[in-house]
MARDREN-820380 format. One record per residue (C-alpha): x, y, z. Coordinates in steps of 0.25 Angstrom, whole numbers, plus 5000, padded with zeros to 4 digits. Layout:
+------+------+------+
!   c1 !   c2 !   c3 !
+------+------+------+
!    X !    Y !    Z !
...
+------+------+------+
***
This chain:
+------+------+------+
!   c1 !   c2 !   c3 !
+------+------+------+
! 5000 ! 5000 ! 5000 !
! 5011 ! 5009 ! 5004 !
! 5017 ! 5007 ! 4989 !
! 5004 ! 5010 ! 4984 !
! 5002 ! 5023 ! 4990 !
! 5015 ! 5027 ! 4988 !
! 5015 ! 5023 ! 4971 !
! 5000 ! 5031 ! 4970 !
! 5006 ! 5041 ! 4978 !
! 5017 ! 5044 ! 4967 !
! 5008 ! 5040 ! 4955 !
! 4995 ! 5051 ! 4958 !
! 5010 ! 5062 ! 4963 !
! 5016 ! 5058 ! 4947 !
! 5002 ! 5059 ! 4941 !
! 5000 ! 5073 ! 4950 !
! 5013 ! 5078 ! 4945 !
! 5009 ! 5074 ! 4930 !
! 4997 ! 5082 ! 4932 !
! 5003 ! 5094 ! 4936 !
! 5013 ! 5094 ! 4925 !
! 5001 ! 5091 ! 4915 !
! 5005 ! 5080 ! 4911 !
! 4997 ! 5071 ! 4901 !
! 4989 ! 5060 ! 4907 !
! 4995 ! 5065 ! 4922 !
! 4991 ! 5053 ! 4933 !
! 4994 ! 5043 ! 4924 !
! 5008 ! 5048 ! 4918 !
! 5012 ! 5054 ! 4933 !
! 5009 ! 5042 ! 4940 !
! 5017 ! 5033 ! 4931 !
! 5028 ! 5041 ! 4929 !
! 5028 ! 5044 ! 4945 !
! 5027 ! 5028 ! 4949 !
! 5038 ! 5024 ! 4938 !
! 5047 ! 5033 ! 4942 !
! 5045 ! 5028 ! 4955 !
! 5046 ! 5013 ! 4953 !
! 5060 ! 5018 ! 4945 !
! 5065 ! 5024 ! 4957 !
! 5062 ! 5011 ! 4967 !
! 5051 ! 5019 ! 4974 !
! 5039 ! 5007 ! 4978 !
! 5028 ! 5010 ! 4968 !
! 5019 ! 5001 ! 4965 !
! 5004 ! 4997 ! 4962 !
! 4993 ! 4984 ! 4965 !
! 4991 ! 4977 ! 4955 !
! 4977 ! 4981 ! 4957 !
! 4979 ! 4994 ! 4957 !
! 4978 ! 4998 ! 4939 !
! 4965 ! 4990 ! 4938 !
! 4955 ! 4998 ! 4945 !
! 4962 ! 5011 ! 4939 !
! 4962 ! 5005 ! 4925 !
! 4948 ! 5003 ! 4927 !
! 4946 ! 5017 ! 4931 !
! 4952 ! 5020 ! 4918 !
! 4944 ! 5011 ! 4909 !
! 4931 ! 5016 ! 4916 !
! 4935 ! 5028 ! 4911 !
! 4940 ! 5025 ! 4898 !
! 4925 ! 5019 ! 4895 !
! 4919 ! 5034 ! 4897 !
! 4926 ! 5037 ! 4883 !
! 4919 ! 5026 ! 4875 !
! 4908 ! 5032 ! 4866 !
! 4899 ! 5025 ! 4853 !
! 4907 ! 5034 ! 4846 !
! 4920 ! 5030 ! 4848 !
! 4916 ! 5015 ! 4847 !
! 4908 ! 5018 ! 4833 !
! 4923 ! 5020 ! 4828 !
! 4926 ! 5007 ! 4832 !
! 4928 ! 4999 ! 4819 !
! 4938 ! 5007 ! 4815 !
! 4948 ! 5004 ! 4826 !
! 4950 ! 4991 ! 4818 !
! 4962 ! 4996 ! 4810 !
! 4969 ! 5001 ! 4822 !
! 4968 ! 4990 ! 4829 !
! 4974 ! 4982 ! 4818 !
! 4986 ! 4991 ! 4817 !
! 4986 ! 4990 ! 4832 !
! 4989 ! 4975 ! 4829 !
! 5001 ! 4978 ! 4818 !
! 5005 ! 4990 ! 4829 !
! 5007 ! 4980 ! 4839 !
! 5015 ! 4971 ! 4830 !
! 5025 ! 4981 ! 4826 !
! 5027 ! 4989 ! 4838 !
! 5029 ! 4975 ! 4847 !
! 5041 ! 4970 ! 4835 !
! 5046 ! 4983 ! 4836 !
! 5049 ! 4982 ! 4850 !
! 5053 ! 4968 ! 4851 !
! 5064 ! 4972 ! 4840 !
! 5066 ! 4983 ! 4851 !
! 5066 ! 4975 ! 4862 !
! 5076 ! 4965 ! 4858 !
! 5086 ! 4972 ! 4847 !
! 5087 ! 4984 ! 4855 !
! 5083 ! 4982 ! 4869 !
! 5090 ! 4969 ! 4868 !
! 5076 ! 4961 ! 4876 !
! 5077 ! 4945 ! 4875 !
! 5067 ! 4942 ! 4864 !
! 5055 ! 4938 ! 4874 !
! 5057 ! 4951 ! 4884 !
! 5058 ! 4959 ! 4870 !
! 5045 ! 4953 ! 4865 !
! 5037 ! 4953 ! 4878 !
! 5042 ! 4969 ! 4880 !
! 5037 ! 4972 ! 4865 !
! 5024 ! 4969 ! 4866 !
! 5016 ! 4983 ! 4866 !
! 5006 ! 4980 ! 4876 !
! 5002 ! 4970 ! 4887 !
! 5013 ! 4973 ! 4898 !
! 5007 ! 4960 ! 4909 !
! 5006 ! 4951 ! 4897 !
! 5019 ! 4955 ! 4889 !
! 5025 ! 4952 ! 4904 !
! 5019 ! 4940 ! 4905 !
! 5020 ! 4933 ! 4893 !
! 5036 ! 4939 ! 4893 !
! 5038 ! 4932 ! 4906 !
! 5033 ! 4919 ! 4901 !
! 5040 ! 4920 ! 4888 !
! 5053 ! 4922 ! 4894 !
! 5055 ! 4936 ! 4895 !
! 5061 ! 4946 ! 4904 !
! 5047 ! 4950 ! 4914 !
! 5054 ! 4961 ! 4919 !
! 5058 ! 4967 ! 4908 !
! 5045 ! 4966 ! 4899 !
! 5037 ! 4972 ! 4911 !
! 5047 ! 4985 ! 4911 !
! 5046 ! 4986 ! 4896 !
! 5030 ! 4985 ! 4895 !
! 5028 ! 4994 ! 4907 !
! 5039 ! 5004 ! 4901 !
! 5030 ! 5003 ! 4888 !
! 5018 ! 5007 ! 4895 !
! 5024 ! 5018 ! 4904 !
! 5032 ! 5024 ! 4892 !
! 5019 ! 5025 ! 4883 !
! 5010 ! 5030 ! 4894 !
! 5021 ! 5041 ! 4897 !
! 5023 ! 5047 ! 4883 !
! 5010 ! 5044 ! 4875 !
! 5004 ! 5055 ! 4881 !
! 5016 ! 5065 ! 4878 !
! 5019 ! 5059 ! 4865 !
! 5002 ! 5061 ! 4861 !
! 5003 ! 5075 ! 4865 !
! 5015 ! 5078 ! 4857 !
! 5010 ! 5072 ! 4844 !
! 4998 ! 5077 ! 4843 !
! 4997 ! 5088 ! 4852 !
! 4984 ! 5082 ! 4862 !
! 4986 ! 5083 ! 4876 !
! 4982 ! 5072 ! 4886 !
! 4976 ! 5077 ! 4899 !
! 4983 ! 5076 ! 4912 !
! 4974 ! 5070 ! 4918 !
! 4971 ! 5059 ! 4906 !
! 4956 ! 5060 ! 4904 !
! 4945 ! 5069 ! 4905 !
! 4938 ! 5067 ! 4917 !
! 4925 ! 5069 ! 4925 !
! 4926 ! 5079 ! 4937 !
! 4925 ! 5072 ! 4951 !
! 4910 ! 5079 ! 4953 !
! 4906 ! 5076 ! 4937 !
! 4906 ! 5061 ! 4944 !
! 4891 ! 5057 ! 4949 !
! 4889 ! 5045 ! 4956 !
! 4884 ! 5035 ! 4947 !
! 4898 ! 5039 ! 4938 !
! 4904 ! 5033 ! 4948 !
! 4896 ! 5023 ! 4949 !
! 4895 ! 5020 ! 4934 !
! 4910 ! 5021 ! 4935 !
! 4913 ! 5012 ! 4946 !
! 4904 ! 5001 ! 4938 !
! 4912 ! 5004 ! 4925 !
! 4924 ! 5001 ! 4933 !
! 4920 ! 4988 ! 4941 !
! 4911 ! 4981 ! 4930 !
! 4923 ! 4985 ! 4919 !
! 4932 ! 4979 ! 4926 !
! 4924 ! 4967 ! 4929 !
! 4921 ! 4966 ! 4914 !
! 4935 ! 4966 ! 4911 !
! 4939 ! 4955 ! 4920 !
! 4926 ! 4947 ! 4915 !
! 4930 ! 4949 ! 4901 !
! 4946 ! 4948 ! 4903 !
! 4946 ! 4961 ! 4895 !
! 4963 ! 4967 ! 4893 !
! 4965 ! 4976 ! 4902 !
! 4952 ! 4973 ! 4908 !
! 4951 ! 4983 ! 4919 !
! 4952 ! 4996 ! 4909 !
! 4944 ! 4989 ! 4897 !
! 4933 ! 4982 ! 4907 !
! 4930 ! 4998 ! 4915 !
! 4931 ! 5004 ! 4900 !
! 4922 ! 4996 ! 4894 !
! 4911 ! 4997 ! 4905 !
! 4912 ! 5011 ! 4905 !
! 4911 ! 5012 ! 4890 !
! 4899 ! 5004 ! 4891 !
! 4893 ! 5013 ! 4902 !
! 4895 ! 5026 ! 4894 !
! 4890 ! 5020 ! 4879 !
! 4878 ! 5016 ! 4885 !
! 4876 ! 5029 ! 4893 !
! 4875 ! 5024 ! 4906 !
! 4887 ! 5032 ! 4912 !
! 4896 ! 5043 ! 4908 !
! 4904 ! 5044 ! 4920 !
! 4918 ! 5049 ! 4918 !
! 4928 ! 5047 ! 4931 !
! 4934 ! 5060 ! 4939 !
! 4950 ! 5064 ! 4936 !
! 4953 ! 5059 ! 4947 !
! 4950 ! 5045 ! 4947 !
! 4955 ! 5045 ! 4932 !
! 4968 ! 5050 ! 4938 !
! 4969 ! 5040 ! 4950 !
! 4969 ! 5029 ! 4939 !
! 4978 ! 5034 ! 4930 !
! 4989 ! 5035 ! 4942 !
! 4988 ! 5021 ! 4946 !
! 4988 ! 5017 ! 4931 !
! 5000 ! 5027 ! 4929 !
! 5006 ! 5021 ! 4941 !
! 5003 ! 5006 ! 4938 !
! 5012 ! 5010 ! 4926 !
! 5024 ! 5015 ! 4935 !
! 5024 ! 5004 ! 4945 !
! 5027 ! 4994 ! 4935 !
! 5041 ! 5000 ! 4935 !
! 5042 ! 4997 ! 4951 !
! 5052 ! 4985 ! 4956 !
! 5061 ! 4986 ! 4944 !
! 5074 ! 4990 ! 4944 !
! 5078 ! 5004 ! 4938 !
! 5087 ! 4997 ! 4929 !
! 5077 ! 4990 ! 4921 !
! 5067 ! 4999 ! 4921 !
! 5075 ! 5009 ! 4914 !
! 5079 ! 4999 ! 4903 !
! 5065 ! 4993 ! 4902 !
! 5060 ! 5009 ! 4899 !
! 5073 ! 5011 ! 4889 !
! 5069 ! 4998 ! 4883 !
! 5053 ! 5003 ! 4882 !
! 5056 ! 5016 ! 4879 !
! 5062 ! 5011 ! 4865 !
! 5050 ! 5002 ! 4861 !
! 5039 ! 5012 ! 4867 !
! 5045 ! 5021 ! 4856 !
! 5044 ! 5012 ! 4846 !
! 5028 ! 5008 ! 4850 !
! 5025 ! 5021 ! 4853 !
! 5030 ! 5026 ! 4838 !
! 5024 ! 5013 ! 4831 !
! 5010 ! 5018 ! 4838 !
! 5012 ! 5033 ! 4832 !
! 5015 ! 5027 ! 4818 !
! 5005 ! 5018 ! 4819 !
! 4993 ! 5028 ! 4825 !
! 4998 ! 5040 ! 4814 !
! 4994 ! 5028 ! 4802 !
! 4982 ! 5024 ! 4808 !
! 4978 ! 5040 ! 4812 !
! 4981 ! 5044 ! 4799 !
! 4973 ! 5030 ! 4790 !
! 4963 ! 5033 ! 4800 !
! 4958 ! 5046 ! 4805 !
! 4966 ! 5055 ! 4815 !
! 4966 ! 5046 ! 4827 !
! 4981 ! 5046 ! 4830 !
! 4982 ! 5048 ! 4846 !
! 4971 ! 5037 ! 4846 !
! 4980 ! 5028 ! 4838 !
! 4992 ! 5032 ! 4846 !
! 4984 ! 5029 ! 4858 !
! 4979 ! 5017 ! 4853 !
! 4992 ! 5010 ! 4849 !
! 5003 ! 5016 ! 4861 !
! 5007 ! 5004 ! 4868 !
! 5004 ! 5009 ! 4882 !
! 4993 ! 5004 ! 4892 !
! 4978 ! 5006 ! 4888 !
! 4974 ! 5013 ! 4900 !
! 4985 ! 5023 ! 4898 !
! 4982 ! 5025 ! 4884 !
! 4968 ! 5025 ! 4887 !
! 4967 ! 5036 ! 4896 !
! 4976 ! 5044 ! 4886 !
! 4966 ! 5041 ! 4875 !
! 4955 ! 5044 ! 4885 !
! 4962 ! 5059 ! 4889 !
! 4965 ! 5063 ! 4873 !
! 4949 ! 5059 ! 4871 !
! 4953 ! 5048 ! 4861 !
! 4945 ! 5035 ! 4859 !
! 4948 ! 5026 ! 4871 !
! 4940 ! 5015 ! 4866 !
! 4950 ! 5014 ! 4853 !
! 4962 ! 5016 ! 4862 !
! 4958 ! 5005 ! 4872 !
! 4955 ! 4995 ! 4863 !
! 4969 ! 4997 ! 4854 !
! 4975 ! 4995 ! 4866 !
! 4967 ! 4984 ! 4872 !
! 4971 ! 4977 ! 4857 !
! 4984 ! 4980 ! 4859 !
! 4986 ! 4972 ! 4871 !
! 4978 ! 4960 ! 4867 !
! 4986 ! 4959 ! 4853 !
! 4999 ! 4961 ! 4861 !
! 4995 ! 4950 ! 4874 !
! 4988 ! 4941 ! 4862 !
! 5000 ! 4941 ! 4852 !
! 5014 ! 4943 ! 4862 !
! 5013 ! 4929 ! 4867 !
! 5010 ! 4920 ! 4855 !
! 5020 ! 4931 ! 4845 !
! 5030 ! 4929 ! 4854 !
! 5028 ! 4913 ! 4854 !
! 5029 ! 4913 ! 4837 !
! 5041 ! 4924 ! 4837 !
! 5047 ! 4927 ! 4851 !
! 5057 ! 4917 ! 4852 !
! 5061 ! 4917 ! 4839 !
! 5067 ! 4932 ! 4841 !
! 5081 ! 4932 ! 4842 !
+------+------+------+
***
């Protein structure tokens, strides 16, 4: 408990400090950047295991308030990105394999198993089975995530001028709140996440509480919109969840797993604005919801950037939820056809 208070303590101080500086997506950039600092410099950070889901859910709940039969009437046309999704994932996951082991120098399972964009638990996993370093696959993937949730943001608003709200979203006023949106809310947030777990949906705790909640607001039952500050709560634990993952490890590897990722994050993170500049220009000027859409990071964080730039959540969720699956379905049975026979 005392390692609790003390790592929400440093997240909700980084996130503060990010929102005085006025920075883009504030609690969730402060209170990473905060608790990986700290983890880096040995101080005792760290979160339960049970502490992201219910603030991931919180998220979702809230991502569901942006669905709309006019965003879904646009649906079939998200076909084509997602196929270039699948050929996105392909080049970018041989690119930094070839990164990993002719560069970085990785064994060919660690290399692999770090290449992968998307499914950090699963790429671990299935790495430890196959043979690879666990370690250093876990640093690499969390260095992925951090890096891309650092300087999306930055890199967004220096291309196309757009800036992301501090606080992340647009949010209803503490008084605006009655108490049936509470209510309303609090069942979004308890029968989506017993959906998701019913239905083994990915990442079920965001997807189970966004789906309910889309279903309550296309059918006109609620509109409820959560206060700032609940949205900020979430994001710091999310933000902090992040950071942590650096505690335990030495200094020593964790600056040469972020050397490492730093050089295939660049590589993912220009394929994705190659890629989201052809499909913008073949189909309509959509480019920061493609950029969005493909960034390798996590689909919370992307989410609630998509959610604060008033881009189509439902189209950024669902090439993200498609980018894990393709990436958990195809690692383990590609690797068995190719990986060993990498030099």
């Amino acid at each position: 408990m005392a390692r609790f208070a003390l790592t929400l303590t440093v997240a909700i101080a980084g996130g503060f400090l990010m929102w005085l500086l006025h920075m883009p997506l504030a609690w969730l950039l402060g209170a990473m950047l905060a608790t990986a600092l700290c983890a880096f410099a040995g101080v005792p950070v760290s979160l339960p295991r049970h502490a992201r889901p219910p603030m991931t859910a919180v998220i979702g709940a809230m991502l569901g308030t942006s669905f709309s039969s006019e965003t879904l009437g646009h649906a079939a046309t998200w076909i084509v990105s997602l196929l270039a999704l699948v050929a996105f994932i392909a080049m970018t996951g041989t690119l930094a394999f070839y990164y990993f082991r002719r560069i970085a120098g990785l064994d060919p399972v660690t290399a692999y198993f770090s290449a992968m964009p998307g499914g950090l638990i699963e790429m671990i996993t299935l790495g430890s089975e196959e043979g690879g370093d666990e370690r250093m696959i876990a640093l690499i993937h969390a260095a992925r995530i951090f890096l891309v949730v650092l300087t999306l943001p930055f890199l967004i608003e220096t291309v196309t001028g757009v800036n992301i709200d501090r606080s992340g979203v647009t949010a209803a006023a503490p008084a605006a709140m009655m108490l049936d949106d509470v209510l309303w809310f609090a069942v979004a947030v308890v029968g989506g996440v017993a959906l998701g777990v019913a239905f083994r949906l990915p990442a079920r705790f965001l997807l189970g509480p966004m789906l309910f909640s889309a279903g309550l607001h296309l059918a006109g039952i609620s509109d409820f919109e959560l206060p700032a500050a609940a949205l900020a709560g979430a994001q710091v634990v999310i933000g902090a969840t992040i950071g942590c993952r650096f505690a335990n490890a030495s200094p020593r590897i964790v600056v040469r797993a972020m050397v490492l990722s730093a050089g295939a994050t660049l590589l993912m993170l220009l394929s994705t604005l190659a890629f989201s500049l052809l499909l913008s220009l073949a189909g309509g000027d959509r480019f920061i919801a493609y950029v969005l859409a493909f960034s390798p990071g996590g689909v919370a964080e992307m989410s609630l950037i998509a959610l604060s730039l008033k881009v189509e959540v439902p189209f950024v969720v669902l090439h993200h939820v498609v980018r894990v699956l393709t990436v958990v379905a195809g690692a383990s049975a590609l690797f068995r056809m190719i990986g060993r026979s990498n030099p």
